[in-house]
C-alpha positions, -999 to +999 in steps of 0.1 A: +000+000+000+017+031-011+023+062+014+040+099+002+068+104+023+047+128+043+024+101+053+051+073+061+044+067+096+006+077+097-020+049+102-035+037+072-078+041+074-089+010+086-115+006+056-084+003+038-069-018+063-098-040+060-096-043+020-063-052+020-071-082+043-095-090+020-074-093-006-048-111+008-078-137+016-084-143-018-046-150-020-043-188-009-006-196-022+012-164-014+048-173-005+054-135+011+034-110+025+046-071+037+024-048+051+037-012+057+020+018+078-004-006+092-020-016+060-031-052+070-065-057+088-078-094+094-112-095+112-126-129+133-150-130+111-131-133+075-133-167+059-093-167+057-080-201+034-048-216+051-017-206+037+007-236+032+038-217+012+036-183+028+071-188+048+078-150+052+057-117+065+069-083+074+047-058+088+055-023+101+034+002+124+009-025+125-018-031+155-001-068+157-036-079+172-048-070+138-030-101+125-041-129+149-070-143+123-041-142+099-017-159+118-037-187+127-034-199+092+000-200+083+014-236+091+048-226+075+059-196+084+097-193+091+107-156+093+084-126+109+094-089+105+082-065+129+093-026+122+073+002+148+045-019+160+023-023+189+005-044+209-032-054+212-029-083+236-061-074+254-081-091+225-055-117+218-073-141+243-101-143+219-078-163+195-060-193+197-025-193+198-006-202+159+013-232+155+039-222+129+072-230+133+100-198+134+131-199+125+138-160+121+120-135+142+130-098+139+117-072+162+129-033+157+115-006+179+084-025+186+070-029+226+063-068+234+035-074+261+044-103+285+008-112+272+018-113+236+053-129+238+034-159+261+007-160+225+035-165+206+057-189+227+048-224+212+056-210+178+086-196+186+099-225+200+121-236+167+140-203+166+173-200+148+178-166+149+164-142+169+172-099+158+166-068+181+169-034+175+160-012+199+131-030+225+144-022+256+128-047+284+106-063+261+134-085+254+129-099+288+094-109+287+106-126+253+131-145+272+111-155+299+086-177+271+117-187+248+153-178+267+159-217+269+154-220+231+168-194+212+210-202+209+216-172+182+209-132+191+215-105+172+216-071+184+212-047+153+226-009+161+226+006+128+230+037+144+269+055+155+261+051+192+242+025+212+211+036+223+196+029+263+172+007+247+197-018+234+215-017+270+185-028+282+187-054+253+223-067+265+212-069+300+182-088+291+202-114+275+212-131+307+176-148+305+188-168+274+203-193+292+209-219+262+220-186+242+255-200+223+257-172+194+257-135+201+263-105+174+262-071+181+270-045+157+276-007+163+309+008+171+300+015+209+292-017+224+281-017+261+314-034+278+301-032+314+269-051+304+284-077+283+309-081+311+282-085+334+263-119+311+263-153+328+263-175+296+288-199+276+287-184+243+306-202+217+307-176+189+306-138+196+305-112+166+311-075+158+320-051+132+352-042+124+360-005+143+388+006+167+363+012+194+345-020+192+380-041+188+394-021+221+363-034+238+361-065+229+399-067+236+391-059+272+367-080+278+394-109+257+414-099+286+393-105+312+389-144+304+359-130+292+332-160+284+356-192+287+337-211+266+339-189+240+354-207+205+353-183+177+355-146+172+339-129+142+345-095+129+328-081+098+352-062+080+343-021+075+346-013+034+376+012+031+368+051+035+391+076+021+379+092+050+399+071+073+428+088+085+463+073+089+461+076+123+429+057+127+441+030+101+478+019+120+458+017+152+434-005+138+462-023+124+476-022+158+438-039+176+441-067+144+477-079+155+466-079+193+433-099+181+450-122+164+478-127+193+454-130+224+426-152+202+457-173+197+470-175+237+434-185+246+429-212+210+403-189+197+394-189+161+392-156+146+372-150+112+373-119+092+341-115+075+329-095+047+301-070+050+280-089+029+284-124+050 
């Protein structure tokens, strides 16, 4: 559903809302579906067919109580999208739970009701990967209905600083207790708080920055995470507005990776952006 730049995050009218549900119900072998500004509204009272190779649905500044009807007929869904949501648990007793199967669920700047995260907890079960951007403590009440599932978190900061939000994100990671891979990106990661995570990660990821190598480097230092196997870094494309400076100190944090991954039988992986 198209929106002028002006309109982005406005509310779609919920006539239209309803229409596009509509449509989407006469759409029984979708194999995607993206709603954007709220544009998706599914009723109790729609005759919605099941939807057997719809395995991916993104949806942004959506009522997610709005999509119950619709998610009690996908029996394949693997990867959910949620941009700028919110909640609408109060009618979500009214349905039953869905009995999909996740592998990816992605949540960005979107409030999770404890109510909500317990409506999703049987099909979130399967989760491979779980990404969070900005959620604050609703990544506890997520935890609390899947922490001793989920092995693989990502933490996305796609902006230049972290924000108090994704502290509260890092913090809340201590209620994935059978967490085993953890990324998290942005080149001012939170030391004290990762210090502060009881877990046995395996794998621990980050992008490629001086700040985010000293810290990591500290924490190295620190026999930070014993159990910890591998060490990946995604590589930053060249800038020609890197100065010398900036590019023989980060030459300087790659040696010192490499040398302390080595003393404690680390394997270190550079990565391209694009892996």
């Amino acid at each position: 559903m198209y929106c002028s730049p002006h309109q982005r995050y406005q509310k779609q009218p919920k006539e239209y809302a309803t229409l596009a549900g509509e449509i989407v119900a006469c759409c029984p072998e979708l194999r995607y579906l993206a709603g954007d500004c709220g544009s998706l509204c599914f009723t109790s009272n729609m005759s919605l067919p099941e939807y057997p190779y719809l395995r991916e649905l993104k949806v942004s500044g959506q009522n997610l109580h709005l999509l119950a009807p619709l998610l009690l007929r996908l029996c394949n869904l693997e990867s959910f999208e949620v941009l700028q949501s919110y909640n609408g648990d109060d009618l979500l007793k009214h349905f039953s739970p869905p009995r999909f199967k996740l592998l990816t669920l992605s949540i960005s700047q979107t409030e999770l009701s404890p109510g909500l995260c317990k409506w999703l907890e049987f099909s979130s079960q399967s989760i491979e990967c779980l990404e969070v951007q900005e959620i604050g403590t609703s990544l506890g009440h997520l935890a609390k209905v899947i922490g001793g599932f989920v092995k693989k978190v990502h933490v996305k900061i796609v902006v230049d600083s972290i924000a108090d939000s994704d502290s509260e994100s890092i913090s809340a990671l201590f209620g994935f207790a059978g967490l085993r891979r953890l990324r998290v990106d942005g080149s001012k990661i939170d030391k004290e708080r990762l210090l502060d995570l009881q877990l046995s990660l395996e794998t621990f990821t980050f992008s490629e920055d001086i700040l985010s190598m000293r810290t990591v480097l500290t924490l190295l230092h620190t026999n930070w995470q014993p159990s910890l196997r591998s060490l990946d870094v995604y590589r930053m494309p060249m800038s020609i507005y890197f100065s010398e400076q900036w590019i023989a100190t980060a030459a300087e944090y790659r040696d010192e990776l490499h040398s302390t991954c080595a003393a404690r039988d680390i394997q270190l992986n550079w990565l391209s952006p694009e892996e």
